[in-house]
N, C-alpha and C positions, 0 to 999 in steps of 0.2 A: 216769594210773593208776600207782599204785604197786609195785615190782619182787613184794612182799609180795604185791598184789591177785592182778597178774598170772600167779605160781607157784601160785597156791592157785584161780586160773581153770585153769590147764592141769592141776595135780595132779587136778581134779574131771572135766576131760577124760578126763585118763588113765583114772581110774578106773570109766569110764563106755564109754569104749572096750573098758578089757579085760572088762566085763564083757558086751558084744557082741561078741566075738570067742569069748570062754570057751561063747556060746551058740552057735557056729557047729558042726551035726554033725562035721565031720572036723578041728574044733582036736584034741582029746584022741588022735584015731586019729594027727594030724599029728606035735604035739608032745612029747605025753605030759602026763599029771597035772601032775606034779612042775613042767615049764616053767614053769606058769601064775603061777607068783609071782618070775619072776626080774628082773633090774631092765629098763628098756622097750630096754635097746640087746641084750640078752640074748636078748629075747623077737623083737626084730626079726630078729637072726640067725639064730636057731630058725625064724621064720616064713620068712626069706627061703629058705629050702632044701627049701621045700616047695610044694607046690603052693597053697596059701591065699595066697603069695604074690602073686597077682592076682588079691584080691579088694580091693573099695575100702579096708575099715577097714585093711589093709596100708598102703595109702598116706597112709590117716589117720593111723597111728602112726607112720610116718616123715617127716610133716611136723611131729608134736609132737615128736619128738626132736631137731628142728630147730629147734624152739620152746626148748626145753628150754637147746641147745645155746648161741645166742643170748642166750639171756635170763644164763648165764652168763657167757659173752662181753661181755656192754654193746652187743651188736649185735640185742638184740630192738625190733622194728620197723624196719627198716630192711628196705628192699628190696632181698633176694638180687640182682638185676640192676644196678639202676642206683645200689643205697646212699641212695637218697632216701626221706625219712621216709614211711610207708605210713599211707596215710591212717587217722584215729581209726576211721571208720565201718566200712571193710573189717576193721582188727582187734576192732572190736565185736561185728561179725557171725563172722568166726573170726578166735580168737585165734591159730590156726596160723597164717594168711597169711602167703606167702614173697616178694608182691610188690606193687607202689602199682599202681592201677588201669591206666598206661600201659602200664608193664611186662605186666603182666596179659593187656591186652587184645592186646598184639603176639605173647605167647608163645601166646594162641588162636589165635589168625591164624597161626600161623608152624606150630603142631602140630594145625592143624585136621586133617589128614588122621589122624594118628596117634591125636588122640584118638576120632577118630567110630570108628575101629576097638573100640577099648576097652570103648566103651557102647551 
């Protein structure tokens, strides 16, 4: 895939996310109007000071800016743990993917307690 495909996969993310987020009742009470269009590291600080903070699409947008991050870096696909290429198929299914399936399956294993809290 190409850096071009790839940013224009996540740009259609973004745009798909803020607009489930913008549907959420206590974005507007949370953030305010105006927020809604600032750039996603803006919107995450905004979001992170409030209580929507822990809802999924939160963590959905902070793994795209992760994405974002990377992908300017020269370190998009690569696995935040161990730096090993992260498989095609995982970043097919998401393009955010922060980790190659070992990695993956040790940090469920490792935060299984944490996560069953969560959901």
């Amino acid at each position: 895939m190409s850096i071009t495909h790839i940013r224009h996969e996540l740009s259609e993310l973004e745009a798909n996310l803020r607009i489930e987020i913008r549907a959420l009742p206590s974005f507007i009470e949370a953030i305010g109007e105006s927020s809604a269009n600032q750039s996603l590291t803006e919107l995450i600080d905004k979001l992170a000071q409030t209580p929507l903070a822990e809802h999924p699409l939160f963590s959905q947008l902070n793994k795209l800016d992760a994405a974002f991050c990377q992908l300017d870096l020269g370190l998009y696909g690569l696995c935040s743990d161990c730096e090993a290429e992260i498989e095609t198929v995982r970043l097919t299914q998401d393009p955010t993917e922060q980790r190659c399936n070992a990695c993956a399956d040790h940090y469920l294993h490792e935060h299984r307690h944490e996560l069953r809290l969560n959901h």
